[in-house]
Structures are given as structure tokens and as C-alpha cells.
C-alpha positions as CSV (number, residue, x, y, z in Angstrom):
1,X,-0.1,-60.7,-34.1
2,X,-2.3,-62.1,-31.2
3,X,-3.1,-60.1,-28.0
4,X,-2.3,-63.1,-25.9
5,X,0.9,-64.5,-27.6
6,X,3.1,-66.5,-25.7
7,X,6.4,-65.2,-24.4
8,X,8.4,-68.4,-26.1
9,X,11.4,-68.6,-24.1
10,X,10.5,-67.0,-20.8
11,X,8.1,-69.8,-19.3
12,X,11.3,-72.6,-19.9
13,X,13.6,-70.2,-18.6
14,X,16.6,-72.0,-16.7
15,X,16.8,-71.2,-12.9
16,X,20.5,-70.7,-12.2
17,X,21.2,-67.1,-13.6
18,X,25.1,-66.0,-13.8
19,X,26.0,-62.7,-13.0
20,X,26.5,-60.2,-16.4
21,X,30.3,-59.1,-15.6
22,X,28.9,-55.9,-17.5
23,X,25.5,-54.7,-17.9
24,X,25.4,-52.9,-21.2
25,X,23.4,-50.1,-20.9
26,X,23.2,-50.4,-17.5
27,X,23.7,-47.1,-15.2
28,X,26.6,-47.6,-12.8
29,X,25.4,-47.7,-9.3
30,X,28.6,-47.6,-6.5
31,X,25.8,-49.0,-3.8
32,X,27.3,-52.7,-3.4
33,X,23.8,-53.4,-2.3
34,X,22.8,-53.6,-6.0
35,X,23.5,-56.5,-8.7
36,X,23.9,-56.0,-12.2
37,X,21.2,-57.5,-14.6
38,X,21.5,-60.9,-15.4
39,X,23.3,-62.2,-18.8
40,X,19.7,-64.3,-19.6
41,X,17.8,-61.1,-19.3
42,X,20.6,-59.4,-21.3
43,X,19.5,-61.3,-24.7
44,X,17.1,-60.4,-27.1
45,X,16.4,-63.8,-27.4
46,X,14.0,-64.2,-24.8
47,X,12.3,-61.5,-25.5
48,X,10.6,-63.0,-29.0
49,X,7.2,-60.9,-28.8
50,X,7.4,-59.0,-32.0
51,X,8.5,-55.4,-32.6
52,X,6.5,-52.6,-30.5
53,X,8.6,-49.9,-31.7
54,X,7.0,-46.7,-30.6
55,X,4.1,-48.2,-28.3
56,X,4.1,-47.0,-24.7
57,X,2.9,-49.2,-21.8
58,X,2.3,-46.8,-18.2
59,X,2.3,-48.4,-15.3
60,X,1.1,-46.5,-11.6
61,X,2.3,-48.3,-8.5
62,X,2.8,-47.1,-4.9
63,X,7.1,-48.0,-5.6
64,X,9.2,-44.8,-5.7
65,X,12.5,-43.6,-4.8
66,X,15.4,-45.7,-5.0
67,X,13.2,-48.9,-5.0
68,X,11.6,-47.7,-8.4
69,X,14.3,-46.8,-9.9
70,X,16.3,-50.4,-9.0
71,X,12.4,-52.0,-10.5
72,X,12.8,-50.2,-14.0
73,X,16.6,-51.4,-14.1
74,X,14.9,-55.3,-14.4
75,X,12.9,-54.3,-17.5
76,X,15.1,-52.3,-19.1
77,X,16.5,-54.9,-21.5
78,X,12.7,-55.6,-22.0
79,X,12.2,-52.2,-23.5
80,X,15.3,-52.3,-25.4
81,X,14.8,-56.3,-27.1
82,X,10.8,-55.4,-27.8
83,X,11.1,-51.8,-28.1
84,X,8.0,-51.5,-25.8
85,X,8.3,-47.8,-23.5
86,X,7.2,-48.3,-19.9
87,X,6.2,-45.4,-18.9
88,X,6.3,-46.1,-14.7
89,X,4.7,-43.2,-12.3
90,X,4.8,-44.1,-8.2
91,X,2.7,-42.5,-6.0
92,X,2.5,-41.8,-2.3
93,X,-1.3,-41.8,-2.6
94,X,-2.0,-45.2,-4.8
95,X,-5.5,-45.6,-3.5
96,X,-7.2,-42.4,-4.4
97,X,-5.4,-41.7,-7.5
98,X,-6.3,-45.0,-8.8
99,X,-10.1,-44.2,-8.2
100,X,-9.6,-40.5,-9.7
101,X,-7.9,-41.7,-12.8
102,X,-10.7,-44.8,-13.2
103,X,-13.3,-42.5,-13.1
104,X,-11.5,-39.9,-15.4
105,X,-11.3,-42.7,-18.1
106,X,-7.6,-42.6,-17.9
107,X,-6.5,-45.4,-16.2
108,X,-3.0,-46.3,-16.6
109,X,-2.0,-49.4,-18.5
110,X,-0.9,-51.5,-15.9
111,X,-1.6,-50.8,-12.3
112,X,0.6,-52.5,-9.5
113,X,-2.0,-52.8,-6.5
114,X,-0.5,-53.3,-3.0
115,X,-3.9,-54.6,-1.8
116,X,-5.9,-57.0,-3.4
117,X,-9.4,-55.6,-1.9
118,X,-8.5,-52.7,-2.8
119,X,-8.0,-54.6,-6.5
120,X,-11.1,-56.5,-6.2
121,X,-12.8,-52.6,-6.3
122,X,-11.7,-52.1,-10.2
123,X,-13.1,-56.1,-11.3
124,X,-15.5,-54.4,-13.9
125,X,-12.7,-52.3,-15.6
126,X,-10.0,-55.0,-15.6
127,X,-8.7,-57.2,-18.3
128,X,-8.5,-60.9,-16.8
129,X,-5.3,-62.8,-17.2
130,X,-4.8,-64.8,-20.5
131,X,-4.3,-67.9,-21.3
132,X,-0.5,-67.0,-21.4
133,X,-0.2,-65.0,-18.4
134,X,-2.2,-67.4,-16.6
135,X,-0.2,-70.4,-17.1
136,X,2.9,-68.3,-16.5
137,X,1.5,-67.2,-13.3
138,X,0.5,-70.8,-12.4
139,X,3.7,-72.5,-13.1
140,X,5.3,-69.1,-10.8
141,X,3.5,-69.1,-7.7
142,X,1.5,-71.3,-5.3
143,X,-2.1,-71.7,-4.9
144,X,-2.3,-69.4,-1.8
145,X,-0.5,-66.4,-3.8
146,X,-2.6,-67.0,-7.1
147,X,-5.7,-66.8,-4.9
148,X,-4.6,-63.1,-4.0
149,X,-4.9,-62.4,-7.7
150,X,-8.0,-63.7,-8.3
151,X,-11.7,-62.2,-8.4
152,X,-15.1,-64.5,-8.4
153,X,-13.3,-67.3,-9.8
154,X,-11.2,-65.7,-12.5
155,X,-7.8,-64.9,-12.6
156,X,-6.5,-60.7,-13.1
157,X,-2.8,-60.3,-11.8
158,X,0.3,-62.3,-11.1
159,X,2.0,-61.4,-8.2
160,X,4.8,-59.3,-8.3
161,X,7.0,-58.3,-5.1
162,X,6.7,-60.7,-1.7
163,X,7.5,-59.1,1.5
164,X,7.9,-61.6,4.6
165,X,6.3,-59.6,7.1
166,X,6.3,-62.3,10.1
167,X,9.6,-61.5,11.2
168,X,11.4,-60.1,14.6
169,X,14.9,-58.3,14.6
170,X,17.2,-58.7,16.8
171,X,21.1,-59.0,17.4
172,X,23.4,-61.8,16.9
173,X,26.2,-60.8,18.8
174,X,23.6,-60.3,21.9
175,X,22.5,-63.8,21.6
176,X,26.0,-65.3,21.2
177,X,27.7,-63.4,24.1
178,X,24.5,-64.8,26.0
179,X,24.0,-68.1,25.4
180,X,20.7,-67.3,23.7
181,X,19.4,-69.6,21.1
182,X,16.3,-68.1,18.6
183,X,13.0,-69.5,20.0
184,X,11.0,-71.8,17.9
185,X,7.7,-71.2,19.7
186,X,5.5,-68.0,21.3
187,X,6.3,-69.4,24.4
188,X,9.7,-70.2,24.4
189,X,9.6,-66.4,23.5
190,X,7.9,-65.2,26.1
191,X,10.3,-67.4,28.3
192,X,13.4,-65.8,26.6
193,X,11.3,-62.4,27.2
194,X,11.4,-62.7,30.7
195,X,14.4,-63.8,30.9
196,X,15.9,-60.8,29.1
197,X,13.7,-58.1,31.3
198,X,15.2,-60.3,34.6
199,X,18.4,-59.6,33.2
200,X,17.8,-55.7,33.1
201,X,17.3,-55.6,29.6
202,X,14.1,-54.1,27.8
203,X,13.2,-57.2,25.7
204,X,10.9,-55.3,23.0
205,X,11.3,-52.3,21.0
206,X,8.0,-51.1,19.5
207,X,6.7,-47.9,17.3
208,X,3.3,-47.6,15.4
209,X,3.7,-44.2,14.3
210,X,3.3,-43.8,10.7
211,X,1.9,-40.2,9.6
212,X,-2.0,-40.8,8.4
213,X,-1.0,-44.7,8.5
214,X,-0.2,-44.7,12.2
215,X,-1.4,-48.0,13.8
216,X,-0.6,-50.4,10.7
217,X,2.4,-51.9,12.7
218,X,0.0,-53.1,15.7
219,X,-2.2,-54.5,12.9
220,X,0.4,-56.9,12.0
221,X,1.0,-57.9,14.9
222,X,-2.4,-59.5,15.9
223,X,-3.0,-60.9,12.2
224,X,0.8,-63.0,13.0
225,X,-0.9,-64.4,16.3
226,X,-4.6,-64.9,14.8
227,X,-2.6,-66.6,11.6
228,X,-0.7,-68.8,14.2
229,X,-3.8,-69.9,15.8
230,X,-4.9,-71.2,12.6
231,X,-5.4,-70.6,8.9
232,X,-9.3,-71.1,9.1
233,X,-9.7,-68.7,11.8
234,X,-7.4,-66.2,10.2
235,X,-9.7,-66.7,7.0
236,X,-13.3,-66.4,8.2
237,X,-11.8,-63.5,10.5
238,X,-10.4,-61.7,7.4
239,X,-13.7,-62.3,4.8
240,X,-15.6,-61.6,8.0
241,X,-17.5,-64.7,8.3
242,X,-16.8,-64.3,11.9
243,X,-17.2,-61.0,13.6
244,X,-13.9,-58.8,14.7
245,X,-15.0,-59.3,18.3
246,X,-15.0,-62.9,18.4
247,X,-14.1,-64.3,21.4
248,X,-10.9,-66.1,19.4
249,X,-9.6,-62.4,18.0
250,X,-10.2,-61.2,21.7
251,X,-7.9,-63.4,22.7
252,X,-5.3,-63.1,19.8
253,X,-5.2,-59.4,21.0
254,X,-4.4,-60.5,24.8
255,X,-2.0,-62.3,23.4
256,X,-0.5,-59.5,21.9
257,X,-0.7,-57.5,24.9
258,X,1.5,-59.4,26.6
259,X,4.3,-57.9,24.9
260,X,3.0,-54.8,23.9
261,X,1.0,-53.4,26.9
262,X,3.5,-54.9,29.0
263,X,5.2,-52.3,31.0
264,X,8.0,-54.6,31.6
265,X,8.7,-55.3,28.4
266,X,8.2,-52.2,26.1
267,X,11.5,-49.8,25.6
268,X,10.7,-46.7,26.9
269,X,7.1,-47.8,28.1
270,X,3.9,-48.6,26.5
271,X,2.5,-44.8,26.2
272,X,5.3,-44.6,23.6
273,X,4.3,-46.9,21.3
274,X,2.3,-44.9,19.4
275,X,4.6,-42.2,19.1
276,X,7.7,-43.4,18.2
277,X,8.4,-44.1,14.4
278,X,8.5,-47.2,13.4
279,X,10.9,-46.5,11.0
280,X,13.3,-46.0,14.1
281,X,11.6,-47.9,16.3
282,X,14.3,-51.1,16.1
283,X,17.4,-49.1,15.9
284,X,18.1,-49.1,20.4
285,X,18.9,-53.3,19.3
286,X,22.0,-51.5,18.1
287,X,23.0,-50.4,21.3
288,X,21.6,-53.3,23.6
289,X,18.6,-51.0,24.8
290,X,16.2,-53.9,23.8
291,X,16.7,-57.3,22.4
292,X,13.5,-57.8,19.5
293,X,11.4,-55.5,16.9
294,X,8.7,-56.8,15.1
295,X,8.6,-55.8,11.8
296,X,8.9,-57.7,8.3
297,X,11.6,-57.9,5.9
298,X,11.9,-54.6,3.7
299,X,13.1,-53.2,7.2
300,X,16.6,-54.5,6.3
301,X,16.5,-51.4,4.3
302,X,15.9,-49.0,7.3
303,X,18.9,-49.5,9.4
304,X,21.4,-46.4,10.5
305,X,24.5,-46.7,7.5
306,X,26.7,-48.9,8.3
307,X,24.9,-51.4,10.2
308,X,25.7,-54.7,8.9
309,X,22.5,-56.3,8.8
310,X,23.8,-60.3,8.4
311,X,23.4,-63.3,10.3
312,X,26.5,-63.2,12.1
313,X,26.4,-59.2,12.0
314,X,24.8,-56.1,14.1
315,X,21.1,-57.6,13.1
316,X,19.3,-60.0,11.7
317,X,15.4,-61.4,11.7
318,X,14.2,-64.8,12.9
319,X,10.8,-65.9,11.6
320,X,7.7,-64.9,14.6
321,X,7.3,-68.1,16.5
322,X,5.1,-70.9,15.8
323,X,2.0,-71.0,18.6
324,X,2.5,-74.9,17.6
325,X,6.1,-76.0,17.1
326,X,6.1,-77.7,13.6
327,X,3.5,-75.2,12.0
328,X,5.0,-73.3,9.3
329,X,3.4,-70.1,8.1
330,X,4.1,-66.8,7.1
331,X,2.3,-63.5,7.0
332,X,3.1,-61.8,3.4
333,X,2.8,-58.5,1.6
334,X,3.1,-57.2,-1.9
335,X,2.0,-56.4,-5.1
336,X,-0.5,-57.5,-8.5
337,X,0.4,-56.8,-11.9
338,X,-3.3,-56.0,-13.5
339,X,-4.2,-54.4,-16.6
340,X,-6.7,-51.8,-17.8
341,X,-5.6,-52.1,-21.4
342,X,-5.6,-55.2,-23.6
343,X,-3.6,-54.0,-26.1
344,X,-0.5,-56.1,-27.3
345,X,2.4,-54.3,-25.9
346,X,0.4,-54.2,-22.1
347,X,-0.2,-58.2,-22.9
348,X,3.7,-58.8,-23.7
349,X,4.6,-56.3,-20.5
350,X,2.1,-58.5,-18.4
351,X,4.0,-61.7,-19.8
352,X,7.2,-60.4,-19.0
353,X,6.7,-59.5,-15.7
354,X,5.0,-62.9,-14.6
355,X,8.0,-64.7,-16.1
356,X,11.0,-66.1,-14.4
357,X,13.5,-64.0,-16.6
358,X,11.8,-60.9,-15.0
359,X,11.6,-61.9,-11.0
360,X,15.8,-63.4,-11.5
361,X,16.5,-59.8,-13.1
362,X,14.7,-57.9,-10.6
363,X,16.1,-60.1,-7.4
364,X,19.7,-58.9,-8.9
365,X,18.8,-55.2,-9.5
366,X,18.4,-54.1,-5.9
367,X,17.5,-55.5,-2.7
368,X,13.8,-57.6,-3.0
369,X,12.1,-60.2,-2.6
370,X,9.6,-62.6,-4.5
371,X,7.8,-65.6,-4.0
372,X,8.3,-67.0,-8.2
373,X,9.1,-70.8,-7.8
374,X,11.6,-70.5,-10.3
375,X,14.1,-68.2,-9.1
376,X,17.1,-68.7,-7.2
377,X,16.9,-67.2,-3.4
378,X,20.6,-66.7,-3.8
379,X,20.5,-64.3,-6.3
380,X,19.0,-61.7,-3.7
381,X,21.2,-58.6,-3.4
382,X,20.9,-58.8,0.9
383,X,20.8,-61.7,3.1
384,X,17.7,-60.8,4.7
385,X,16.1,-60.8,1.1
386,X,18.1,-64.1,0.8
387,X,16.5,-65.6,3.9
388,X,12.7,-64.0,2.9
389,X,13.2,-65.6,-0.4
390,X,13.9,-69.0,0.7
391,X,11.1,-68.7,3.2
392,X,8.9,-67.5,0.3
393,X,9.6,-70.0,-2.3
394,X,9.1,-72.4,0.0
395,X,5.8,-74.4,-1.0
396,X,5.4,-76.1,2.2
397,X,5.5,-72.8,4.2
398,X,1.5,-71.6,4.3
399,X,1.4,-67.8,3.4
400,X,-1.5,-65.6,3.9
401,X,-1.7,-62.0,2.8
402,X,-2.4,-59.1,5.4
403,X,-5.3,-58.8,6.9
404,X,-5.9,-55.2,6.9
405,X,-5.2,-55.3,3.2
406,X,-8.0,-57.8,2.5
407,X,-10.5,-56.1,5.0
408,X,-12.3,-52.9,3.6
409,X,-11.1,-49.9,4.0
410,X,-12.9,-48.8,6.4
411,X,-11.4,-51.8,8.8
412,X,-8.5,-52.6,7.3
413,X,-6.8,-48.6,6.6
414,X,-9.0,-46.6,9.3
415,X,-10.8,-48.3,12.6
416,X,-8.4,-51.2,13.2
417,X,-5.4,-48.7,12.9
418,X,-7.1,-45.9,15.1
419,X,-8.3,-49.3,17.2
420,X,-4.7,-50.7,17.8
421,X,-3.4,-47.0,19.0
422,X,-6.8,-46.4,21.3
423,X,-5.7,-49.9,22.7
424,X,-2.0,-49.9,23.1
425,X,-2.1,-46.5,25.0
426,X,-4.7,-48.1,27.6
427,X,-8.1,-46.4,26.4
428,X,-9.4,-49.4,25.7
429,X,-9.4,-53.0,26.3
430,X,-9.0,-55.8,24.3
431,X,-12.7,-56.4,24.3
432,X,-13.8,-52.6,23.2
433,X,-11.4,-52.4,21.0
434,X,-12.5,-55.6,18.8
435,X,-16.5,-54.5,19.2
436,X,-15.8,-50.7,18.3
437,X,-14.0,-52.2,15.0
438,X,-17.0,-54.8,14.7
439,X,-19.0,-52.2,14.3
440,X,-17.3,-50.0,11.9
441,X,-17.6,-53.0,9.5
442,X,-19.5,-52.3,6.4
């Protein structure tokens, strides 16, 4: 059988997916946060690769927990129709056991990279996309996502997850029993901001502290506002065809500063920041302490028990403001299926998990998000991953991916977070902060 066979029935897959009353085989789950697996990714019949009985597929990603476990639920009728074994390890420590076992000569199968830099590092050892997974991946996703996937010209990895990271929490009820209507533009914000602080109200909670990863919250914060500013700036600032202290990032991080060295503004004060979790950070817009928390989608899942995290319930998210009412953007994270092995059962797993069967199973298995054309936001577990999902498969909403991500690692995962905390705890200004990160750049 061919390497690069084509899944037959996945690619003409139909959108609308009804919910299995019983998932055989399924493990019973009593979280009501969880769906069952579709009926369409119940039959065999779209799963016509071939038999692969006794072949095992591993697959490393960063995913663990609950989240993994909800991940192998959506292949698991894969497995069972093709008789392929995923074996799936997650890791707390992607990046360097990726380079350890790439240099050991035991890579795994399939690797599920958060960042695609980090990606772009492993070109001469990965297999590029087929002509299946690549048409797959092209009728799936935009041209700003497949772009994320792509090395010198040549497609490696379909996208798998989609976080929508350019989004502020805040509550409902609050605005309601106000007469506070979710602003459109930064400075409607700002002008809601100060409203809120004249009221005697905190308006922002904020927390960058995140063990060896404390900063990373800041960082998203100026890419939103550099994004805002426009998609050619946030480009050439990201591939570094302008330097990190140009006059326009200077100015993006002022920006930022408004809120976030803001005495005025910041719960518990500014020297905080960079000691408070940001796990934890939102929870005080639970008790009215502040009114906003920037921080993107998957934070639905953070939230004391209990909270009812819903449009009309204890929280919700709006999208970050426009800097240009009309503009439509959103900053994204997530992940890239791409292969080390070009074996048949790793080609069929690849086809699988670029298909709209997969992304339809996996939205129902738990809550997630995805930015596959061909699914149905509605069949999101949670309605924030209902709202990120319509924002997502939107193809007139611009996406770009996080900066820090695409930036080398010794930007993007070391001086811009060390920069951001320096910064936000007044050591440094805008200015030094931006040329001490200029001229960490490789």
C-alpha cells in the first residue's frame, strides 16, 4: 500500500456531527464538561486506510493531564477501525526532550510542537507533508495558519489545537448591574477603565508569575497591541527585520503600560504583578475586586469550581479591543502535527489528525478549540471554546501566532520574559527594556 494514501472519506466528511447517545468503548466521564465521540467518528467506514494491526505510532507533545487524556479519547475509534497503537507521551519539558531524543536517534513518531521556531529547528530530520496531508491541511485551515506549518517554502505539519489568546475576562453581572457595554476599541477601554477606577473599583487584575516561564503573560500583552497596530509591523518585528527597540515597539510597550504600570489601575499594585500567579491572577473578578484579566481562552479551564463561566454567568471573555474599530485580528496559539517517521501507519495517523472527522471528535471529547474550516463551533464542550471557535474559523478574522513562539529562544522564552518582569516592577523603562532585548537577539 502507498505511504501517502488518501484517507477516502475523511476529506468529504459532512460538517454537522450528531451526538453518539452511547460511545461504545468509550470510558464514562461524570464531568458534564466533556461530550461523547461523535457517531461519524464511531464508524469504521471512514477510517478506510488498510489494516495496521500490530504497528505502533508514538507521539510526544507538551499535552498532559486531563487535557491528554480527553485528546486520546478523539482517536480512539481511529486505533480501533485501523488497528494502528498511538502510543502518546506529554511532557512538561517539550523543548529539551525533543533535542535529546533527536540527537539520540529516537525521535518519536509524530511530535506535536507548540512553537513553530522551535519546529523550524528539526527541518533536516522531518518528513514534509504529502500530497494527502497537504491538501487535507489546505482545504482545513487558512493561509495564515498553513504558513505556521511551513518551512523555506514547503509544507511539514497541519495545525492541530487553536487557542484565542487575545481575550480579556471579565463579569457579566458587573456590566449589567452597571450599565456597562463591552468596548469595541483600546480607547473606549481605557475610557471604561477610568471610569471603573473613578468608581472605586480596581479595573485590572494582573499576574505574570509562571515558575521558570514567569513573564510569558506580559509577553502577550505587547504582541496584542503591536498586532493591533498592524500586521506588517507585527511581522517584521517578529522575523526581526526591524529591531525590538524600534521606536513603534517602544511605543506598543507605553501603551501597555498604561494599564499595567498604572498604579491606579492594577489590583493590588503594580510591584505585584510579577508575583502573583497567573493561574489566580483573574479569580478577585469573582468578587468585584477588579473588573478585567487579560488572558486567552484555555483560561476558561482555570476558574475556582463552580464558577459558571457563560455569557450571562459569573465570567466570560470579550475579544482585546481593536486600536481601529472595524479591524479584526486575533492573537493565536497552538500546536503542529509533524513527523519523524514516514512509515504508513505515522502517514494514516498524520491523515487522520488533519481531517475534519478528527478536529469534530476532538471538539466533543473535552473542552478545546480549533481553527479546521470544517467543523461546527457548536460542537465545543464550553461556551468560551464555542466563542474561540467561531472567532477562529472565521476567515475574515486575521490571526497571527505568538510572537515569543516565533522569536528564538533566546528572545522569545528568556530576555523578553526576564525584560517584561524587569519592566513591570519599574527597573526599567520602556526604552531599556526593548534595547536590552535588542541586544540579546542572536
Amino acid at each position: 500500500m502507498s505511504k501517502t494514501r488518501r484517507i477516502s472519506c475523511l476529506a468529504a466528511a459532512a460538517g454537522a456531527i450528531a451526538l453518539a447517545a452511547t460511545a461504545c468503548g468509550a470510558p464514562e466521564d461524570e464531568d458534564s464538561s466533556r461530550g461523547e465521540v461523535p457517531e461519524e467518528a464511531q464508524d469504521c467506514a471512514n477510517y478506510d486506510f488498510g489494516s495496521f494491526d500490530g504497528e505502533t505510532v508514538t507521539i510526544l507533545g507538551s499535552i498532559r493531564d486531563q487535557e491528554a487524556d480527553e485528546m486520546m479519547a478523539a482517536w480512539a475509534f481511529f486505533e480501533e477501525c485501523t488497528g494502528v497503537n498511538i502510543d502518546y507521551e506529554g511532557t512538561g519539558e517539550f523543548e529539551a526532550d525533543m533535542a535529546v531524543r533527536v540527537d539520540g536517534g529516537n525521535a518519536p513518531d509524530i511530535a506535536l510542537f507548540p512553537q513553530p521556531g522551535l519546529m523550524s529547528n528539526f527541518k533536516d530530520s522531518l518528513v514534509p507533508a504529502s500530497e494527502e496531508v497537504t491538501a487535507l491541511a489546505t482545504e482545513g485551515w487558512t493561509e495564515d495558519w498553513l504558513n505556521y506549518g511551513t518551512i523555506d517554502g514547503q509544507l511539514y505539519a497541519a495545525p492541530n489545537s487553536s487557542n484565542a489568546k487575545s481575550f480579556i475576562w471579565y463579569s457579566p453581572t458587573f456590566f449589567s448591574e452597571n450599565g456597562y457595554e463591552v468596548p469595541k476599541t483600546w480607547d473606549e477601554l481605557m475610557t471604561l477603565s477610568d471610569t471603573i477606577a473613578d468608581s472605586g473599583i480596581t479595573p485590572w487584575c494582573a499576574g505574570f508569575e509562571s515558575g521558570g516561564a514567569t513573564g510569558w503573560p506580559g509577553t502577550d500583552w505587547i504582541e496584542d497591541i503591536v498586532l493591533r497596530e498592524g500586521t506588517d509591523v507585527y511581522d517584521q518585528w517578529v522575523s526581526h527585520e526591524i529591531p525590538f527597540n524600534d521606536p513603534q515597539i517602544v511605543e506598543a510597550i507605553e501603551k501597555a503600560g498604561t494599564v499595567l504600570t498604572n498604579e491606579d489601575y492594577v489590583f493590588n499594585g503594580t510591584d505585584t504583578i510579577a508575583s502573583t500567579p497567573f493561574q489566580e491572577a483573574g479569580h478577585p473578578i469573582l468578587d468585584g475586586s477588579c473588573a478585567f484579566y487579560r488572558m486567552a481562552s484555555f483560561y476558561g479551564a482555570m476558574w475556582p469550581e463552580g464558577t459558571n463561566v457563560a455569557e450571562d454567568g459569573d465570567v466570560f471573555a470579550f475579544q482585546f479591543p481593536e486600536t481601529n474599530e472595524g479591524d479584526k485580528t486575533m492573537l493565536v496559539g497552538g500546536e503542529f502535527v509533524a513527523a519523524f517517521s514516514d512509515s504508513e501507519a505515522t502517514e494514516a495517523t498524520r491523515q487522520y489528525l488533519a481531517s475534519e472527522v478528527y478536529h469534530n471528535a476532538r471538539l466533543q471529547t473535552g473542552p478545546w478549540s480549533t481553527a479546521h474550516q470544517g467543523v461546527d463551533p457548536n460542537n465545543a464542550t464550553t461556551p468560551i471554546n464555542v466563542l474561540a471557535t467561531q472567532i477562529l474559523t472565521d476567515p475574515s478574522v486575521t490571526v497571527r501566532f505568538d510572537g515569543s513562539d516565533l522569536m528564538p529562544g533566546e528572545v522569545g522564552a528568556s530576555s523578553f520574559w526576564t525584560g517584561i518582569i524587569e519592566w513591570v516592577s519599574g527597573d526599567k523603562d520602556a526604552q531599556q527594556m526593548a534595547d536590552d532585548i535588542e541586544a540579546s537577539w542572536p
